[in-house]
TIMAR-367680 format. One record per residue (C-alpha): y, z, x; residue number from 1. Coordinates in nm, 4 decimals, always signed. Each point is the difference from the previous one (the first is absolute). Layout:
% TIMAR-367680
[[Y Z X] NUM]
...
//
This chain:
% TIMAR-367680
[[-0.4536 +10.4479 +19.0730] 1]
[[-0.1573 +0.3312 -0.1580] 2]
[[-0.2207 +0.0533 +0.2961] 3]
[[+0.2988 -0.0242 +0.2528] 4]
[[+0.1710 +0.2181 -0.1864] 5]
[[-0.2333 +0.2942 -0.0211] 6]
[[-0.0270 -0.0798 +0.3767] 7]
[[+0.3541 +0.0338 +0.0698] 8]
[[+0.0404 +0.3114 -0.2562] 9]
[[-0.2889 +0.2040 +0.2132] 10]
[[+0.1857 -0.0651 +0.3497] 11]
[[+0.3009 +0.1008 -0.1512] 12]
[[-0.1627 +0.3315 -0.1518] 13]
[[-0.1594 +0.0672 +0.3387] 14]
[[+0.2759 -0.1009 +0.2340] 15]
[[+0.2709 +0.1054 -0.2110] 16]
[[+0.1529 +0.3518 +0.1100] 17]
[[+0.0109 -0.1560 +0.3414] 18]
[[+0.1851 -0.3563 -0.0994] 19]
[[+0.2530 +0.2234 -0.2155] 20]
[[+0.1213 +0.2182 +0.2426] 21]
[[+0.0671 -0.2968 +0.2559] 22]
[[+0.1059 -0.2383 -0.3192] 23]
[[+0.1798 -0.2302 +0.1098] 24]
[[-0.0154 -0.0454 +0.3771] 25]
[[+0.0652 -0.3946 -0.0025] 26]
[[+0.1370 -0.2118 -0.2610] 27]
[[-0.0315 -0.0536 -0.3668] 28]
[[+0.0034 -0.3402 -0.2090] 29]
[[+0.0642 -0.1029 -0.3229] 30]
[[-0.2117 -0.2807 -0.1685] 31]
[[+0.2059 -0.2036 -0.2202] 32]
[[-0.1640 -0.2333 -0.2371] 33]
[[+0.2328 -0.2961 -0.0120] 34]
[[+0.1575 -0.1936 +0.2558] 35]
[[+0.4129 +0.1101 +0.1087] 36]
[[+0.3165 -0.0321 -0.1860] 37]
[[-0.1246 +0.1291 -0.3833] 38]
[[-0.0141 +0.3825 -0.1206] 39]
[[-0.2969 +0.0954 +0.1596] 40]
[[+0.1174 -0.0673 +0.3199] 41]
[[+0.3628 +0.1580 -0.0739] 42]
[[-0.1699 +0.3254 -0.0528] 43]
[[-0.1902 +0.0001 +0.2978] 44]
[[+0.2341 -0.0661 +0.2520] 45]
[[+0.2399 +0.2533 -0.1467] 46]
[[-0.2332 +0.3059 -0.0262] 47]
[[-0.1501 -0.0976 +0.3473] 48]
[[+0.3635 +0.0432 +0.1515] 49]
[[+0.0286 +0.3378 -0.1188] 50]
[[-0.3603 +0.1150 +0.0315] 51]
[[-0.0314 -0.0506 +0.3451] 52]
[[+0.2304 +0.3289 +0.0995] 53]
[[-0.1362 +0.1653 -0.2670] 54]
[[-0.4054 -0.0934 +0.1349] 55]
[[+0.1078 +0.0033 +0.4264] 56]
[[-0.1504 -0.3176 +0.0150] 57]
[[+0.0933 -0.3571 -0.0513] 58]
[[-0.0888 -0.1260 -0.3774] 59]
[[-0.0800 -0.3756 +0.0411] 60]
[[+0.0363 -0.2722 -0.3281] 61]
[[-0.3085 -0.2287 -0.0073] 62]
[[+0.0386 -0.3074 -0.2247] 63]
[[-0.3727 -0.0899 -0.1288] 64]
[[+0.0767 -0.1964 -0.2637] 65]
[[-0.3048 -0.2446 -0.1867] 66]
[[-0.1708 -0.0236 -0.3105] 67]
[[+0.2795 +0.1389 -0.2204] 68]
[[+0.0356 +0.3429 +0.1047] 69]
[[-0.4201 +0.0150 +0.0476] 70]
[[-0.0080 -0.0824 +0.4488] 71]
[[+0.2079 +0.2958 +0.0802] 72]
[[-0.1025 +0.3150 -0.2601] 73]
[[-0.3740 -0.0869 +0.0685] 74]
[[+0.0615 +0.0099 +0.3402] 75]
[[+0.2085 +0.3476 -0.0198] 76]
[[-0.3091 +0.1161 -0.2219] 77]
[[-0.2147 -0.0463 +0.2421] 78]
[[+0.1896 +0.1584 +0.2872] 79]
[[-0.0866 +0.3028 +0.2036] 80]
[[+0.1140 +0.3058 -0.2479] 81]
[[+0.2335 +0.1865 +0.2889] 82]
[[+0.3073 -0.0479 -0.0939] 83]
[[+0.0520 -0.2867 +0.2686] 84]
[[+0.0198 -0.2993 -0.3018] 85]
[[+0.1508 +0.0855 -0.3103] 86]
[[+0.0711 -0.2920 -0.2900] 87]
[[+0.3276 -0.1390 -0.1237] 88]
[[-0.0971 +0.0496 -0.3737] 89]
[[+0.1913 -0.0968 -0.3082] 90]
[[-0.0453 -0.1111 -0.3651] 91]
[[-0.1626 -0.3219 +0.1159] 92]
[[-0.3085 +0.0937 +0.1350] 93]
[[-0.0166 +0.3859 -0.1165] 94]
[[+0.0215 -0.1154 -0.3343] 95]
[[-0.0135 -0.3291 -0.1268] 96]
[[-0.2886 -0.1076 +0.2489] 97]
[[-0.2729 +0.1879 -0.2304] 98]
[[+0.0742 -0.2175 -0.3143] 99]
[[+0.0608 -0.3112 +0.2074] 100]
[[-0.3199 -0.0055 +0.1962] 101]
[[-0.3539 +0.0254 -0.1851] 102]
[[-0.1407 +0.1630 +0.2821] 103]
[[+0.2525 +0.1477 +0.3056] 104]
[[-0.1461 +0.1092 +0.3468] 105]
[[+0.2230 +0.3179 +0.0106] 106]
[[+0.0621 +0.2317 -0.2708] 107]
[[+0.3657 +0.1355 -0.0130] 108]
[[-0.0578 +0.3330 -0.0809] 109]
[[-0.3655 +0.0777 +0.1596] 110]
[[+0.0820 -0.1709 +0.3307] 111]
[[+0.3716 +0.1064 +0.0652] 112]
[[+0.1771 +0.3627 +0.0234] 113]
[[+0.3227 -0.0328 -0.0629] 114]
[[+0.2390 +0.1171 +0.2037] 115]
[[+0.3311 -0.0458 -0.1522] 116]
[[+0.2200 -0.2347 -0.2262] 117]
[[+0.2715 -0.1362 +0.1552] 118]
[[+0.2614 -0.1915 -0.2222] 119]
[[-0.0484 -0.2084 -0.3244] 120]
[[+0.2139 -0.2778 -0.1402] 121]
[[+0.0262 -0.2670 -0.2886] 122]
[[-0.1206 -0.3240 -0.0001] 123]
[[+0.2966 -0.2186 -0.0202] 124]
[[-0.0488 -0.3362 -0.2306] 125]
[[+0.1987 -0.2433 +0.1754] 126]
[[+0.0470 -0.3719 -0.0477] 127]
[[+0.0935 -0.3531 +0.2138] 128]
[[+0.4072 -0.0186 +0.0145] 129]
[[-0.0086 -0.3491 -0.2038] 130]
[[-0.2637 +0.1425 -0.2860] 131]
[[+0.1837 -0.0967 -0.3366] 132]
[[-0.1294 +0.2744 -0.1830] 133]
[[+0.2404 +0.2738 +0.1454] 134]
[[-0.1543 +0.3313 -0.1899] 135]
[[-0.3108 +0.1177 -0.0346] 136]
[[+0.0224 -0.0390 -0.4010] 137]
[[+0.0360 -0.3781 +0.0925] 138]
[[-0.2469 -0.0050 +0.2160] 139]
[[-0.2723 +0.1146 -0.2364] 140]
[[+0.1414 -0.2204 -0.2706] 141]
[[-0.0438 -0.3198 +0.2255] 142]
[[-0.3664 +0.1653 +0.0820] 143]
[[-0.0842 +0.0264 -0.3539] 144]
[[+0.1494 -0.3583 -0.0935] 145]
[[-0.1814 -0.1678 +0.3102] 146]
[[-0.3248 +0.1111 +0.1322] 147]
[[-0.1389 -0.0112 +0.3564] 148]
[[+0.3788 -0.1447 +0.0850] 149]
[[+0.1353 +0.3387 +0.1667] 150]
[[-0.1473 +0.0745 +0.3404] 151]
[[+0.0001 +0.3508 +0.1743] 152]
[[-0.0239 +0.0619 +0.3697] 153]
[[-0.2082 +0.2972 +0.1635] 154]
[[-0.0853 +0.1472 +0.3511] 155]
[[-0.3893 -0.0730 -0.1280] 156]
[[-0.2567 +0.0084 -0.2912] 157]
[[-0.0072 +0.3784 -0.0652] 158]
[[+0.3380 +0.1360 +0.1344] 159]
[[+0.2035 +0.2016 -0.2082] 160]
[[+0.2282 -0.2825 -0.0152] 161]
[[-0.2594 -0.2437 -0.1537] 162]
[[-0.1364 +0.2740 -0.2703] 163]
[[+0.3590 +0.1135 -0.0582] 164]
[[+0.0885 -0.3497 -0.1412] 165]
[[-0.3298 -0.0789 -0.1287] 166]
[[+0.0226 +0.3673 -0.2301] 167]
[[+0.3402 -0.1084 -0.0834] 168]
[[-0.1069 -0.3313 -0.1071] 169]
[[-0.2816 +0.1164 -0.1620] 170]
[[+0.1506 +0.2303 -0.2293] 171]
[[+0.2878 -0.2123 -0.1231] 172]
[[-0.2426 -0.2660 -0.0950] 173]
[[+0.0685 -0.2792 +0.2854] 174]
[[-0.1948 -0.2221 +0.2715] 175]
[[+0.1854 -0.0664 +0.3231] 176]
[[-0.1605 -0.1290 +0.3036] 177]
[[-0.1300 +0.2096 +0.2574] 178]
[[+0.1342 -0.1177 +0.4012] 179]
[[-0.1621 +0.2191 +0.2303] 180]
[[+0.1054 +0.0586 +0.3610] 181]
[[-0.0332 +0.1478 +0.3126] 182]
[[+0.2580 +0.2845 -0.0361] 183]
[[+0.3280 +0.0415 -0.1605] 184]
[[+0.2219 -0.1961 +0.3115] 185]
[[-0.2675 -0.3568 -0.0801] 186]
[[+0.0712 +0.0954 -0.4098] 187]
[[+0.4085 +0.0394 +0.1041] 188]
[[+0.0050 -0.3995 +0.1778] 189]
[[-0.1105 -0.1893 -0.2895] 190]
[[+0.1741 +0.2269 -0.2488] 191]
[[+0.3654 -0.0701 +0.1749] 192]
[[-0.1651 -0.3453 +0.0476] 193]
[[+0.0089 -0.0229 -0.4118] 194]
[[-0.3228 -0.0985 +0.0448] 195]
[[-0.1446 +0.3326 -0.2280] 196]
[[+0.1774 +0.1275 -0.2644] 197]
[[-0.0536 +0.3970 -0.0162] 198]
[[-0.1070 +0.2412 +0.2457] 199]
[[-0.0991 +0.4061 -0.1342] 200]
[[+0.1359 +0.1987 +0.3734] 201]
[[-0.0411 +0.3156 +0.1158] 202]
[[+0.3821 +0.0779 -0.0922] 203]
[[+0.0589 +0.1141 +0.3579] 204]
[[-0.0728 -0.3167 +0.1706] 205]
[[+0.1742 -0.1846 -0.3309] 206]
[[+0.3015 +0.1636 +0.0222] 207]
[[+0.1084 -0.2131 +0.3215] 208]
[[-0.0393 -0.3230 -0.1372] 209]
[[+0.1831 +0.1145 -0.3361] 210]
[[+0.3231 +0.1219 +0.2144] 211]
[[-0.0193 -0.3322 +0.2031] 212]
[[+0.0112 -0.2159 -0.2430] 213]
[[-0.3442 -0.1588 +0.0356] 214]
[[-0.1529 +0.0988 -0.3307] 215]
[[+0.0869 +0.1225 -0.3184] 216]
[[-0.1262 +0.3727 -0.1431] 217]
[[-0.1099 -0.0221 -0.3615] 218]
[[-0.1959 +0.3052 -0.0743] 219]
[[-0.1596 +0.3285 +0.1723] 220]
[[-0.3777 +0.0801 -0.0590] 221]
[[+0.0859 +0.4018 -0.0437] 222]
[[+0.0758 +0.1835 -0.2977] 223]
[[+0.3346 +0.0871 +0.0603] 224]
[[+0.2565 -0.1911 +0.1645] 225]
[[+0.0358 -0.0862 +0.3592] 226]
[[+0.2355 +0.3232 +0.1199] 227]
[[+0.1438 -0.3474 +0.2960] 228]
[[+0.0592 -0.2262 -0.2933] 229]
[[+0.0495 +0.1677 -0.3331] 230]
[[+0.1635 -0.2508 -0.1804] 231]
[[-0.3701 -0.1843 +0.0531] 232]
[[-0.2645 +0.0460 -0.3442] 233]
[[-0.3416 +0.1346 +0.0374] 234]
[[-0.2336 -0.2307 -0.0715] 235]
[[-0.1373 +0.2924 -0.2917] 236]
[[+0.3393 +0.0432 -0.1484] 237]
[[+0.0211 -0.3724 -0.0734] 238]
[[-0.2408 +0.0472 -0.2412] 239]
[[-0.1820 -0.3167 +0.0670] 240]
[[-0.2484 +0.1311 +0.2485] 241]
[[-0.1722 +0.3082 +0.0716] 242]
[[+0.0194 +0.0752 +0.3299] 243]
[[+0.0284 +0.3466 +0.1885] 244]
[[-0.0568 -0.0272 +0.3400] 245]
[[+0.1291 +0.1373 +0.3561] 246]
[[-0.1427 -0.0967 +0.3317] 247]
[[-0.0600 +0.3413 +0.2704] 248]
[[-0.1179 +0.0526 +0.3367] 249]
[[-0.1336 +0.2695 +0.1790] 250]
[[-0.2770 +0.0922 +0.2834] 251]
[[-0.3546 +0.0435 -0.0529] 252]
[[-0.2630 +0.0925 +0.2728] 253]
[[-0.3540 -0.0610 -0.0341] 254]
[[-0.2361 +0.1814 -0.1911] 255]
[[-0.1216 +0.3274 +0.2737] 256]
[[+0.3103 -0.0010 +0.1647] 257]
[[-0.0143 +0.4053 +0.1204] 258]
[[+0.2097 +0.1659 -0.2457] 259]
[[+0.2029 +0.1894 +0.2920] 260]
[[+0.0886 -0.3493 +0.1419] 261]
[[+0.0876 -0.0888 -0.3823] 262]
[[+0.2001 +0.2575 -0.0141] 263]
[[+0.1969 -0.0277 +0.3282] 264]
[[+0.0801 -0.4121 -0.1319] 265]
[[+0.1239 +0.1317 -0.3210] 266]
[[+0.2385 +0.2163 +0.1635] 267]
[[+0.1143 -0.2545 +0.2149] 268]
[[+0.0652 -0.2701 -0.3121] 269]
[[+0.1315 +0.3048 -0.1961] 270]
[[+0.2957 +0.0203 +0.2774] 271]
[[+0.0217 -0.3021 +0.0293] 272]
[[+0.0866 -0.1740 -0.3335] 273]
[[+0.2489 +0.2990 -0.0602] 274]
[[+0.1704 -0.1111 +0.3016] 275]
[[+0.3740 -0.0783 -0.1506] 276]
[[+0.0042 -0.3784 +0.2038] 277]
[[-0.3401 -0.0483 -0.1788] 278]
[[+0.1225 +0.1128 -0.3478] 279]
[[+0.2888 -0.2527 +0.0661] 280]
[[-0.1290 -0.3104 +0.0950] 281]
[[-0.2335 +0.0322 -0.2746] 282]
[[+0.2102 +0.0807 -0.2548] 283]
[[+0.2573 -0.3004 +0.1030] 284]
[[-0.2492 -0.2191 -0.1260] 285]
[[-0.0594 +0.2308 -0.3204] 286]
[[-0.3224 +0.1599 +0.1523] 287]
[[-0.1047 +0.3144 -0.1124] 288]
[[-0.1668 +0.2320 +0.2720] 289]
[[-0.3055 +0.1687 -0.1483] 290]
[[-0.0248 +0.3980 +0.0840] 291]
[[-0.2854 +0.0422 -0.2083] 292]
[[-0.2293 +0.2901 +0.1164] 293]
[[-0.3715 -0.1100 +0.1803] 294]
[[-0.1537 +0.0982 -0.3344] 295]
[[+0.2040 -0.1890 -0.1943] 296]
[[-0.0210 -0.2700 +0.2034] 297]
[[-0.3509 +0.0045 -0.0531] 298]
[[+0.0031 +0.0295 -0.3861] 299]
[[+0.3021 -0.2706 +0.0255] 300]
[[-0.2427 -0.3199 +0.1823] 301]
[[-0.2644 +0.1055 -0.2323] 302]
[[+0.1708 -0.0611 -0.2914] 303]
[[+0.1355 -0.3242 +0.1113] 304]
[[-0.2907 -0.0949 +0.1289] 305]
[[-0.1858 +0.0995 -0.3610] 306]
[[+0.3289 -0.1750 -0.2029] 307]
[[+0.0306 -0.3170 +0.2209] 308]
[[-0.3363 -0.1095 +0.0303] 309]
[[-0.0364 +0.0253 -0.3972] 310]
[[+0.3326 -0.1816 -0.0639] 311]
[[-0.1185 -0.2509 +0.2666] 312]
[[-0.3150 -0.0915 -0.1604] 313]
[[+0.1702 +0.0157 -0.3500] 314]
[[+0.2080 -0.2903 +0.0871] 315]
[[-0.2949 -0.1488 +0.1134] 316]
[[+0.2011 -0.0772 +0.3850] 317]
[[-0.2046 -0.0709 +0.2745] 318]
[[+0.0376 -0.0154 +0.3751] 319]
[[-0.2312 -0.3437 -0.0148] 320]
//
């Protein structure tokens, strides 16, 4: 991994004036980590939609989903640094990957430039229709009183979903059971099937099911209260758990990528997430779109990726 990476880092240095002028003469694509219909793949296919005018080229959303979040970032990692592959990043394997994994074939700050945040939302705590506890103080009470007899549901060991329950659980002093899956659709069936109790969303994919009818919200993992639903209780305000925790997305390109070719795709994402349609159907689903600058941005995933991975090993959650 280190040698290809020098490798690719010297033909970018030596080709580069020449690939930044002509940047981008065919199209782009977007790695995304897990498999369609969760947040990672929301964010994709909305920024791709309004980069392409932006770029002059068509911005195409590759699903390489596999090991967690591991199959697609390593593969982005190791990509050609010219701008051509850029990585669907986001809390999951930015930041909570480094305290999950004892040893990770990427690092998220040394292998990755980022190129710009894109939205961030709550984690919504949400619960099968029939569930008799119907608040979240019940639900920790039952917890509490029965061991091991609450399950959770996540997209996979290591998502934020699975670390977002497994902090919350954590700190109020509770075992649940762990149900992994394949994504947050396969964690959706057997959660409307009754056949797993709670399920800790990204709030934008959450919110559907809550104004259907399918689930019931208990909680939100942020701070504050969910700007969508504000009559829902923060997880941190209940005072049971501590628990402070947002999910974001944004673009990274590998490690080399000429900085003139950096620059030209943070223009692009810059116009594009300002883009009033953009700022809309985000916000419908009580996204925030992130505007921070690229140096912030910078100082932003290393922080996470610094806070997360201690928290993670703290709690003593693992992706195995």
């Amino acid at each position: 991994m280190k040698r290809l990476r020098v490798f690719w880092m010297l033909a970018a240095i030596l080709g580069g004036p020449a690939l930044s002028q002509t940047f981008p003469d065919h199209p782009v694509r977007i790695i995304v980590p897990q498999p369609p219909g969760g947040g990672f793949d929301l964010a994709a296919r909305v920024i791709a939609d309004r980069l392409g005018p932006f770029l002059g080229q068509a911005v195409i959303v590759e699903n390489k989903p596999g090991a967690g979040t591991l199959v697609g970032t390593e593969m982005a990692a190791r990509s050609a640094p010219d701008g051509y592959t850029l990585l669907l990043g986001g809390t999951s394997n930015m930041a909570l990957n480094i305290g999950l994994y004892p040893k990770l074939n990427y690092d998220p700050v040394k292998d990755f430039t980022p190129v710009g945040l894109i939205v961030t939302w709550p984690f919504m705590l949400v619960s099968r229709k029939d569930l008799p506890q119907k608040t979240f103080a019940e639900v920790i009470d039952f917890a509490r009183a029965n061991p091991d007899k609450m399950t959770y549901a996540s997209g996979g060991r290591g998502t934020g979903q699975h670390v977002a329950a497994a902090v919350m659980a954590y700190s109020a002093g509770v075992k649940m059971i762990h149900v992994p899956y394949s994504g947050a659709q396969a964690a959706y069936t057997d959660v409307l099937g009754g056949r797993v109790d709670l399920f800790f969303d990204n709030a934008s994919t959450a919110m559907p099911q809550v104004r259907g009818g399918t689930v019931r919200a208990l909680a939100v993992s942020s701070a504050k209260r969910y700007s969508v639903m504000p009559e829902l209780p923060s997880v941190m305000e209940s005072g049971l758990a501590k628990l402070d925790m947002e999910t974001w997305f944004g673009l990274f390109a590998p490690a080399g990528t000429p900085a003139p070719v950096v620059a030209k795709l943070r223009d692009a994402v810059a116009k594009a997430r300002a883009l009033p349609d953009v700022i809309e159907l985000f916000g419908k689903s009580g996204g925030a779109v992130n505007s921070l600058s690229p140096a912030e941005t910078e100082a932003f995933v290393k922080l996470e990726a610094e806070r997360w991975g201690r928290q993670v090993r703290e709690a003593g959650i693992a992706a195995e």
